[in-house]
Every structure is written in structure tokens, then in C-alpha cells.
DSSP file (Angstrom, degrees, kcal/mol; ACC not computed):
  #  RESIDUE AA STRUCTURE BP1 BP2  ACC     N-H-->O    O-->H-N    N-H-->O    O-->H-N    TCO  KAPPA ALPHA  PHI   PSI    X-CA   Y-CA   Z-CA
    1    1 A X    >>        0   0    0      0, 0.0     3,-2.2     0, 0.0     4,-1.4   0.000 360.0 360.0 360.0 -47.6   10.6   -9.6   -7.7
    2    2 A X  H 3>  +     0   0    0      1,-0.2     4,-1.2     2,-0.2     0, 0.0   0.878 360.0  61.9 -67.2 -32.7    9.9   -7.6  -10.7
    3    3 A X  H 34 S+     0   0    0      1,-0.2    -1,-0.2     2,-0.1     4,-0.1   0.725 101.8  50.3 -60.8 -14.5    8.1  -10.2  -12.2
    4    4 A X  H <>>S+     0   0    0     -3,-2.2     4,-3.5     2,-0.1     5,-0.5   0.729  97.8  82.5 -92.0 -33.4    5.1  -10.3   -9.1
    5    5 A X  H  X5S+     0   0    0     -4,-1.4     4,-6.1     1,-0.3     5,-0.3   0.877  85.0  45.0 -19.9 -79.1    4.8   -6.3   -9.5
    6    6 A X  H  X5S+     0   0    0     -4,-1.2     4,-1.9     1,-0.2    -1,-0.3   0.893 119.6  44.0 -69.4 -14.3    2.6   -5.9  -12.2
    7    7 A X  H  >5S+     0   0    0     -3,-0.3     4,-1.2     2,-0.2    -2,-0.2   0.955 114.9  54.0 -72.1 -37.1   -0.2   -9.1  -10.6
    8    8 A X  H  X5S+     0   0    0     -4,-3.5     4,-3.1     2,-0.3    -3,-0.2   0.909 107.5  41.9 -92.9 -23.3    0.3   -7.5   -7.4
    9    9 A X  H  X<S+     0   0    0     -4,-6.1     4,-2.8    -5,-0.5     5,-0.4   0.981 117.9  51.9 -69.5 -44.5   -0.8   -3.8   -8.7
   10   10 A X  H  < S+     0   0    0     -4,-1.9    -2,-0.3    -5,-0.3    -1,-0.2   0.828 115.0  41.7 -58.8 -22.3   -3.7   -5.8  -10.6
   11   11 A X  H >X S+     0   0    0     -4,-1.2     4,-1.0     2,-0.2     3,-0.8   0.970 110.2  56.7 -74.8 -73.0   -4.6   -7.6   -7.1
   12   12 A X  H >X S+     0   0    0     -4,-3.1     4,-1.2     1,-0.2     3,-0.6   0.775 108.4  46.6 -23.5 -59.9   -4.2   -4.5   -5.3
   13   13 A X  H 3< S+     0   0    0     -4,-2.8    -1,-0.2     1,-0.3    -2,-0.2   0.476 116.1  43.1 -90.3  31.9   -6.9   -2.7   -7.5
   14   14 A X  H <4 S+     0   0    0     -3,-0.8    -1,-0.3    -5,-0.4    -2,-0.2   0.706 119.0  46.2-104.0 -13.5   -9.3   -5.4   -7.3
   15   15 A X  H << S+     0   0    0     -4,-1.0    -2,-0.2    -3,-0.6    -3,-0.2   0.585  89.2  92.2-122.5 -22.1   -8.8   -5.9   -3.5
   16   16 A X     <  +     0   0    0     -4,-1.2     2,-0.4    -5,-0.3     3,-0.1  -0.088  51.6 137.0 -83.6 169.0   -8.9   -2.5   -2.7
   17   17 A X  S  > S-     0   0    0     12,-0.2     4,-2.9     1,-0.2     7,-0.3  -0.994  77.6 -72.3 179.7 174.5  -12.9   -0.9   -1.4
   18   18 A X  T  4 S+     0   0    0     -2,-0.4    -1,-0.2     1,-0.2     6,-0.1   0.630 126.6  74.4 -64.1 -23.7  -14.3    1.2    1.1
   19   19 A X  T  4 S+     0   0    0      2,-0.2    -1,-0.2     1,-0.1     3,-0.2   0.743 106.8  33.7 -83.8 -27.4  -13.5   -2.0    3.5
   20   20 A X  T  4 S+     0   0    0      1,-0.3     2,-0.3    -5,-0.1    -2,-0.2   0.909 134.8  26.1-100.7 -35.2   -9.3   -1.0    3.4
   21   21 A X    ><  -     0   0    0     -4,-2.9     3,-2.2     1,-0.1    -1,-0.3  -0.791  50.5-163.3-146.5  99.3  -10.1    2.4    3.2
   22   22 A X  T 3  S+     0   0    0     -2,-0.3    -1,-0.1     1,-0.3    -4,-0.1   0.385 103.8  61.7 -51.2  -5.5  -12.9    4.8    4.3
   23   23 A X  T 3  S+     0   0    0      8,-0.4    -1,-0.3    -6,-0.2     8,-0.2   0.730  81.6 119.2 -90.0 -42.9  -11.0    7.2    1.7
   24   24 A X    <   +     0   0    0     -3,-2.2     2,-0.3     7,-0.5     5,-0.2   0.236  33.1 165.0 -12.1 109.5  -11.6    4.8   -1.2
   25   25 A X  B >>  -A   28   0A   0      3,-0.7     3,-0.8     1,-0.1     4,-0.6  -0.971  45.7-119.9-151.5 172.4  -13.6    5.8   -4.1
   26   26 A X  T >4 S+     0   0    0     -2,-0.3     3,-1.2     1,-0.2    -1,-0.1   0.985 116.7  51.9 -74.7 -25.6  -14.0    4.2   -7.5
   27   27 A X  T 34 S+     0   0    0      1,-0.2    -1,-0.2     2,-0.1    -3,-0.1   0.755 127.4  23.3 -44.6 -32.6  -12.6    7.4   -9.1
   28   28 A X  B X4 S+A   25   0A   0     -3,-0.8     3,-3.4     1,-0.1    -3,-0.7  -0.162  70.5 169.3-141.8  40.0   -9.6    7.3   -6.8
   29   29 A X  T << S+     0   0    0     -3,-1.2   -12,-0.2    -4,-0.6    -5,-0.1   0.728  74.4  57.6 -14.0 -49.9   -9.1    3.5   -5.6
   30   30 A X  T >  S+     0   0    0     44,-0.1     3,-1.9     2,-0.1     4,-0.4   0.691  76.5 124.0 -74.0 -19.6   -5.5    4.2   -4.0
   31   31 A X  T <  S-     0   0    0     -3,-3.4    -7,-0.5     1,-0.2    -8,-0.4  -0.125  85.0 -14.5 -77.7 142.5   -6.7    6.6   -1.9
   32   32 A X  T 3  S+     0   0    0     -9,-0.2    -1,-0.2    40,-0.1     4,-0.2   0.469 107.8  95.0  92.9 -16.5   -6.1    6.0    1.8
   33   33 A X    <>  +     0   0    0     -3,-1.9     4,-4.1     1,-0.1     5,-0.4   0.431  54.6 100.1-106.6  -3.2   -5.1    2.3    1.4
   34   34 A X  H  > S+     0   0    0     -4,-0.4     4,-1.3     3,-0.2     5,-0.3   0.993  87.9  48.0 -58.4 -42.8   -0.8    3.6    1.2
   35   35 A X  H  > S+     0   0    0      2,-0.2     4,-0.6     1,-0.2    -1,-0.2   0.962 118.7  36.5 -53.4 -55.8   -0.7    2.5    5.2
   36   36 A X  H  > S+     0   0    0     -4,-0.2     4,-3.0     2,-0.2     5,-0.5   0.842 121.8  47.9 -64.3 -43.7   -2.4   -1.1    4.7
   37   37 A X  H  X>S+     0   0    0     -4,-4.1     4,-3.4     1,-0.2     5,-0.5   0.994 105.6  54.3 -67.3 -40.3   -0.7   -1.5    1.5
   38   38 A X  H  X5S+     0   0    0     -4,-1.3     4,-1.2    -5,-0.4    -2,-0.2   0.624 117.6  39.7 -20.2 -52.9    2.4   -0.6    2.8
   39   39 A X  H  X>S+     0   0    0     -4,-0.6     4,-1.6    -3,-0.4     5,-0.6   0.835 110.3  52.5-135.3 -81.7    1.8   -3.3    5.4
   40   40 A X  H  <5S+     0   0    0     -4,-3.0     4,-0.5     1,-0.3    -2,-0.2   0.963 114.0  50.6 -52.8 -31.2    0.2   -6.2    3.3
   41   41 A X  H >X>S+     0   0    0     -4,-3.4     3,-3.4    -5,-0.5     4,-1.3   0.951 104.1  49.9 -65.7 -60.2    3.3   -5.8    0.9
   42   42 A X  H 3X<S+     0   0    0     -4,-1.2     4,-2.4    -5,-0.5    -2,-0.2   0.932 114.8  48.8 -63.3 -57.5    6.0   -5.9    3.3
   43   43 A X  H 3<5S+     0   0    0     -4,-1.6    -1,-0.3     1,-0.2    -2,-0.2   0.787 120.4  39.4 -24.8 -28.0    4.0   -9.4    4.6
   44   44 A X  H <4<S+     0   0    0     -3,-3.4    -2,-0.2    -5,-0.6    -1,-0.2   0.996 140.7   7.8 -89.3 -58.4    3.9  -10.5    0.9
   45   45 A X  H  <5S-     0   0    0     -4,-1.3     2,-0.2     1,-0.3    -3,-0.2   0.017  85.6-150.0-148.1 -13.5    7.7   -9.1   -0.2
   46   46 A X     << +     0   0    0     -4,-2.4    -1,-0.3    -5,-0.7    17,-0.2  -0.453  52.1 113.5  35.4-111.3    9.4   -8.1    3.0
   47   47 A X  S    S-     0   0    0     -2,-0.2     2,-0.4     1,-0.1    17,-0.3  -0.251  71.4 -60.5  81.5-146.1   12.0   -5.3    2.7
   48   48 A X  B     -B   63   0B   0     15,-2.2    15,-1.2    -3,-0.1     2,-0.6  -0.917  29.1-105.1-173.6 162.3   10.7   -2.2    4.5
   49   49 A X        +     0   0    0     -2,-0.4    38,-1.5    13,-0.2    13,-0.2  -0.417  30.6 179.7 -55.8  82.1    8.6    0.3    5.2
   50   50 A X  E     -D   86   0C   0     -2,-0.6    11,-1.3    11,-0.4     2,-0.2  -0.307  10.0-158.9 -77.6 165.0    9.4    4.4    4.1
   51   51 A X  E     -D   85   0C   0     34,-1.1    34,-6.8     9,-0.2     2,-0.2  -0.904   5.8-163.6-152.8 153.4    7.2    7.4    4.8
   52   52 A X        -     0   0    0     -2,-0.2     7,-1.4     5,-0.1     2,-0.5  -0.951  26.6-123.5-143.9 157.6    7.2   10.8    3.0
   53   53 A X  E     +E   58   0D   0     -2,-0.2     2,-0.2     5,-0.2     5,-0.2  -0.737  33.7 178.5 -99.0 151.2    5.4   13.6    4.7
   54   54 A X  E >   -E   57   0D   0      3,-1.1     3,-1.1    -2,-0.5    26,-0.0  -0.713  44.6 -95.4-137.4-165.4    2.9   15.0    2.6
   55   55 A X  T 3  S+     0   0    0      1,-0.3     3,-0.1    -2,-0.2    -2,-0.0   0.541 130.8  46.7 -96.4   6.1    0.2   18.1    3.5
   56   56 A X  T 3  S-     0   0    0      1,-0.5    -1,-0.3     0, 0.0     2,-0.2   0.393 130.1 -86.6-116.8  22.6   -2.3   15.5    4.4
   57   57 A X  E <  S-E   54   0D   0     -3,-1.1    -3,-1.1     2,-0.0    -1,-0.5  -0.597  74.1 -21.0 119.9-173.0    0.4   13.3    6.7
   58   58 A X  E     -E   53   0D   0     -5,-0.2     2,-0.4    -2,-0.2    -5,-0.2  -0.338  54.2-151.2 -77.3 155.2    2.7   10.7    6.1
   59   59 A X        -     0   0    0     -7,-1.4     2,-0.9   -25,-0.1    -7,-0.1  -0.972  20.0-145.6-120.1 123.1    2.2    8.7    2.9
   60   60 A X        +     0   0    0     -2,-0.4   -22,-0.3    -9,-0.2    -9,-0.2  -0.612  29.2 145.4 -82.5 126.8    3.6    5.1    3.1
   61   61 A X        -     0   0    0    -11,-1.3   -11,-0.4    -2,-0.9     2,-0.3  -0.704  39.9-101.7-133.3-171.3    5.4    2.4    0.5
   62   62 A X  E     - C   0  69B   0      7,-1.8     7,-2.6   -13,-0.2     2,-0.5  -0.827   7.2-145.1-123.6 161.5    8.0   -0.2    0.7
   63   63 A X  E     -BC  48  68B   0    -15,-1.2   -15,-2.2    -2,-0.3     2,-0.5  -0.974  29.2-179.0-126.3  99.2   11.5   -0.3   -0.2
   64   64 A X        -     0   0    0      3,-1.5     3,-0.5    -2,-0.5   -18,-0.1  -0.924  58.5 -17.8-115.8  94.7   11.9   -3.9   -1.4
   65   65 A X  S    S-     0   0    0     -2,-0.5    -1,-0.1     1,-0.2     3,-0.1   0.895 129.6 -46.9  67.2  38.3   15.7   -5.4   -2.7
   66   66 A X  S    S+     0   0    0      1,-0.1     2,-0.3    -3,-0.1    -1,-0.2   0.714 120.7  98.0  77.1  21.0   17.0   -2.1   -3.1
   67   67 A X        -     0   0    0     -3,-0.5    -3,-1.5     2,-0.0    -1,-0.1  -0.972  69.2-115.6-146.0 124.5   14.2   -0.4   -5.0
   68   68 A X  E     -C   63   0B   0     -2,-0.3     2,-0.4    -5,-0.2    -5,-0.3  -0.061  24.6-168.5 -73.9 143.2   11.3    2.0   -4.0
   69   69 A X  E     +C   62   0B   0     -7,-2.6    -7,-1.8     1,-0.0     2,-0.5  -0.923  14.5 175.9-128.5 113.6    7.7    0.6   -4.6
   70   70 A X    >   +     0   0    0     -2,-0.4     3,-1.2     1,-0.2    -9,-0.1  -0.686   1.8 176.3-134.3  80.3    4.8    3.2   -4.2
   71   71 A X  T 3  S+     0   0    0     -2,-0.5     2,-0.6     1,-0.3     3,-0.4   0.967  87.3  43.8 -60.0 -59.5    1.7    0.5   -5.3
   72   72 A X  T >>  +     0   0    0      1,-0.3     3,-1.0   -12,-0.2     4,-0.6   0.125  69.2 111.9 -88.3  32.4   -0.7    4.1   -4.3
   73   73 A X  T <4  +     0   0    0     -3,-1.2    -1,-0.3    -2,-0.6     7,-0.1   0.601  68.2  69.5 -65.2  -3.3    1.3    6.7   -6.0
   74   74 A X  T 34 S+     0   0    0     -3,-0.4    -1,-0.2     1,-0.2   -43,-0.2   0.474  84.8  77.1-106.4   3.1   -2.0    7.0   -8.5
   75   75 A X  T <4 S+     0   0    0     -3,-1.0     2,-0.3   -45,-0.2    -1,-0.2   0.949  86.0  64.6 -60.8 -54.2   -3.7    8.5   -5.3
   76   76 A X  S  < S-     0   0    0     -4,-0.6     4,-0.1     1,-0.1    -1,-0.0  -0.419  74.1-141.6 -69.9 129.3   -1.9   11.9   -5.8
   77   77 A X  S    S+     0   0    0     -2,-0.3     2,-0.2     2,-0.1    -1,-0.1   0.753  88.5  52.2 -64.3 -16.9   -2.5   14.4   -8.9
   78   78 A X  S    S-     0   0    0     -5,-0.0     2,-0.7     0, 0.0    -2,-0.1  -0.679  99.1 -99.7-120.3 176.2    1.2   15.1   -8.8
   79   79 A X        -     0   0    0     -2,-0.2     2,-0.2     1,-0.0    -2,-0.1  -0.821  47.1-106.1-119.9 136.6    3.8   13.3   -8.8
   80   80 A X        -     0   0    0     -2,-0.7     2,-0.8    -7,-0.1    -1,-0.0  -0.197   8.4-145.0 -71.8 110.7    5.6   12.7   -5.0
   81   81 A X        -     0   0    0     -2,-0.2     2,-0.3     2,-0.1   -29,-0.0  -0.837  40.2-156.8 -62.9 121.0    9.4   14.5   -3.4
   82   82 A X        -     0   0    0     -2,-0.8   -30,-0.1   -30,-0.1   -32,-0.0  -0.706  24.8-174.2 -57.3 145.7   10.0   11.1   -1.5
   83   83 A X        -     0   0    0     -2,-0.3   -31,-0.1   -32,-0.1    -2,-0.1   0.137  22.2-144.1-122.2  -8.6   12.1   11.6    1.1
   84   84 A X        +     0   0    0      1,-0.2     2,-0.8   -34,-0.0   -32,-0.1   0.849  25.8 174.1  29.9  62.9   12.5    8.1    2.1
   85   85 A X  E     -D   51   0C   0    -34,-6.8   -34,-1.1     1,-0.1    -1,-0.2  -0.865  38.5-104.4-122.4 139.9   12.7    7.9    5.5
   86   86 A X  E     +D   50   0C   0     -2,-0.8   -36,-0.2   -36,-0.2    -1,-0.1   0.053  48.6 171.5 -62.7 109.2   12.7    4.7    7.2
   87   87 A X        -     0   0    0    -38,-1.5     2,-0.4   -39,-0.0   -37,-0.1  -0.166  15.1-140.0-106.6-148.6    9.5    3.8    8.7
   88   88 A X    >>  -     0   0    0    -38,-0.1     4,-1.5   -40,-0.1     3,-0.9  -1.000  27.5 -93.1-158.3 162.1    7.9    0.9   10.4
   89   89 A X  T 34 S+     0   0    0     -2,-0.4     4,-0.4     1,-0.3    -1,-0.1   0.651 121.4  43.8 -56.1 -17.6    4.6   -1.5   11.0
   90   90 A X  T 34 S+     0   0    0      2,-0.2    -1,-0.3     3,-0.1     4,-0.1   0.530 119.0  39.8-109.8  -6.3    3.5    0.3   13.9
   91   91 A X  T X4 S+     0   0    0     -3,-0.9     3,-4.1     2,-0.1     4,-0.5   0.861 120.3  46.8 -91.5 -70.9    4.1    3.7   12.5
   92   92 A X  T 3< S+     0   0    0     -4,-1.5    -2,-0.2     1,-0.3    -3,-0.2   0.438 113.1  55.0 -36.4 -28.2    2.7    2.3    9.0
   93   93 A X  T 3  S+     0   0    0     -4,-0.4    -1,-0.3    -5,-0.2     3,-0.3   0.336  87.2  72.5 -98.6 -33.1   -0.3    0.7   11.2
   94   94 A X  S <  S+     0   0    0     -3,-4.1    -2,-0.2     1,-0.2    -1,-0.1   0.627  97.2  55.1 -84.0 -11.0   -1.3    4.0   12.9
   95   95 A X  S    S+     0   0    0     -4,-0.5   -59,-0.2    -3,-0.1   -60,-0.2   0.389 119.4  24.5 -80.2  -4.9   -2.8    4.8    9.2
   96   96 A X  S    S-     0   0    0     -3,-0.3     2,-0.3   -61,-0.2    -3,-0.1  -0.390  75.5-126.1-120.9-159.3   -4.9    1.8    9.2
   97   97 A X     >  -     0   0    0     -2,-0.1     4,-3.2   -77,-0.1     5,-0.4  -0.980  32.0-100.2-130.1-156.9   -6.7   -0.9   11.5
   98   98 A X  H  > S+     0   0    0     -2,-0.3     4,-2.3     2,-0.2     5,-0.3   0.968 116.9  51.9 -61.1 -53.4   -6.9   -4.5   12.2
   99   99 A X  H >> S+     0   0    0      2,-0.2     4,-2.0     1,-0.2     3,-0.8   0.942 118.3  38.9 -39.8 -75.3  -10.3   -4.9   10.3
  100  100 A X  H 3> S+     0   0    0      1,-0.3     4,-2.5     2,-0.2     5,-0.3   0.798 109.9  57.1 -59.6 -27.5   -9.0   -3.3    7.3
  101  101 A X  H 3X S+     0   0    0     -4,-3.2     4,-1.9     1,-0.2    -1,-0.3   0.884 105.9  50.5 -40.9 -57.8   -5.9   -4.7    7.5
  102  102 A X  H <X S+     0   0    0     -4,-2.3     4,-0.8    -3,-0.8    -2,-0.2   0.579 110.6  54.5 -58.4 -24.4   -7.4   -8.2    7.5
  103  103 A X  H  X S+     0   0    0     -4,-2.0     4,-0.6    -5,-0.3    -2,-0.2   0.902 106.8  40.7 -28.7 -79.7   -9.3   -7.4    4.7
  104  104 A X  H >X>S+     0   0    0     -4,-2.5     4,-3.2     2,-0.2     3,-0.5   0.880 118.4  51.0 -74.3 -54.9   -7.0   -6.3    2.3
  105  105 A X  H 3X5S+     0   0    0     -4,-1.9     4,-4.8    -5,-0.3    -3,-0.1   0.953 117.7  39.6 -31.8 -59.7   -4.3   -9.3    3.4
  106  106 A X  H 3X5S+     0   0    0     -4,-0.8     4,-0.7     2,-0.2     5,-0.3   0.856 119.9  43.5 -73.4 -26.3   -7.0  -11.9    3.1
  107  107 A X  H <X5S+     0   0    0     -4,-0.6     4,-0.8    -3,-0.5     5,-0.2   0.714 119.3  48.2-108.4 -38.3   -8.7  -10.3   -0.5
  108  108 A X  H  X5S+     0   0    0     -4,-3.2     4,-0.9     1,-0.2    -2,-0.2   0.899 115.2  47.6 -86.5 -47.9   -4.9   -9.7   -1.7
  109  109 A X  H  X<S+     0   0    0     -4,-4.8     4,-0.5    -5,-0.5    -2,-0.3   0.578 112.1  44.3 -84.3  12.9   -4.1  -13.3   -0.7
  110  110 A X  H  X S+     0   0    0     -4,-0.7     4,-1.3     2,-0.2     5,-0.3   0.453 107.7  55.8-111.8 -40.3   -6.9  -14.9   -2.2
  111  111 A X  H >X S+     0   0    0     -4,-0.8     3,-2.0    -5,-0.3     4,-1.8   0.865 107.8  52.5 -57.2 -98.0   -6.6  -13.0   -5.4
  112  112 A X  H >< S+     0   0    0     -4,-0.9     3,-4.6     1,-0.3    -2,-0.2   0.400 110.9  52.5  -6.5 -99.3   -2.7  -14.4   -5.7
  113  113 A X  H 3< S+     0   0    0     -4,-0.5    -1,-0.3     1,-0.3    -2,-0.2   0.103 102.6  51.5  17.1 -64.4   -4.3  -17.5   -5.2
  114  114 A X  H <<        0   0    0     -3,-2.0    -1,-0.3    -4,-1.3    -2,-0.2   0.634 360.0 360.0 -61.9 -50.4   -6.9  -17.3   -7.9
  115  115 A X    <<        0   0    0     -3,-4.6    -2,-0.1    -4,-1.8    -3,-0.1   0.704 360.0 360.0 105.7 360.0   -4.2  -16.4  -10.5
């Protein structure tokens, strides 16, 4: 597992645009995309889905083989109280949709791909 990390955070910020996240900017790539990544990881890596409430809503990551994974933790200026509380794809899902979702999946699996 540990060994896909760092390619999948280089994938992530190549894959990531205004197309996964209308919060997206090049100053702040991760912002917005925690719900889709959240999502396109647990497809990739399985494991499951946490949320932590933050003052602008829940922030999503994965929980993967017994270890927390927060690929948009660079979103925030501070560094994040997780609370780790067990979330899900259709809660994780209500931060995205299907376009961007399909996006990021196909742009993240095509990258892999590439190498």
C-alpha cells in the first residue's frame, strides 16, 4: 500500500482541475476535490470512508489497512482535529457529482496507466 501513495498523490495533482472541483485553483489544487477523492481512492484501495466536520462542512479521506489517508489535507492552512467518524459513498458523494466524479476516476486511471 505504502508503496502506491506517493504516485497516487502525484496522479491526484495532475488529475485534479476545475472539472473535479468548482473549488479548484492552481494556488490551492486540493480544494474541494476531498469528496471525489475520497471516492476515487476507496475504488482504487478500498478500506473506507471518514469525515471530520470542519466550519465549512464535512471534510472527507479514507481509512485504508488500518491507517488514515487525507490525499487533500494541503487544502487547509492548518493542520486538521480528525475525528474520524465512519462515513460512506453516498454521504462522501453528496460533496461531489457524477460528471466530476467520472472525471477524476477516468484522469486518475489513466495517469496510473501512463506510469
Amino acid at each position: 500500500m505504502r508503496n502506491i501513495v506517493p504516485q497516487l498523490i502525484n496522479v491526484l495533482f495532475k488529475a485534479w482541475s476545475i472539472e473535479s472541483s468548482t473549488k479548484w485553483t492552481e494556488d490551492n489544487p486540493a480544494k474541494g476535490q476531498c469528496g471525489v477523492t475520497a471516492l476515487v481512492v476507496h475504488d482504487l484501495l478500498k478500506g473506507k470512508i471518514l469525515k471530520t466536520p470542519t466550519h465549512q462542512g464535512w471534510h472527507y479521506y479514507n481509512y485504508i489497512n488500518g491507517e488514515r489517508y487525507d490525499f487533500t489535507a494541503s487544502q487547509f492552512p492548518q493542520e486538521m482535529d480528525y475525528q474520524d467518524i465512519v462515513s460512506n459513498r453516498e454521504e462522501a458523494f453528496s460533496d461531489t457529482n457524477q460528471q466530476q466524479y467520472a472525471y477524476l476516476k477516468n484522469s486518475v486511471e489513466q495517469l496510473l496507466r501512463e506510469g
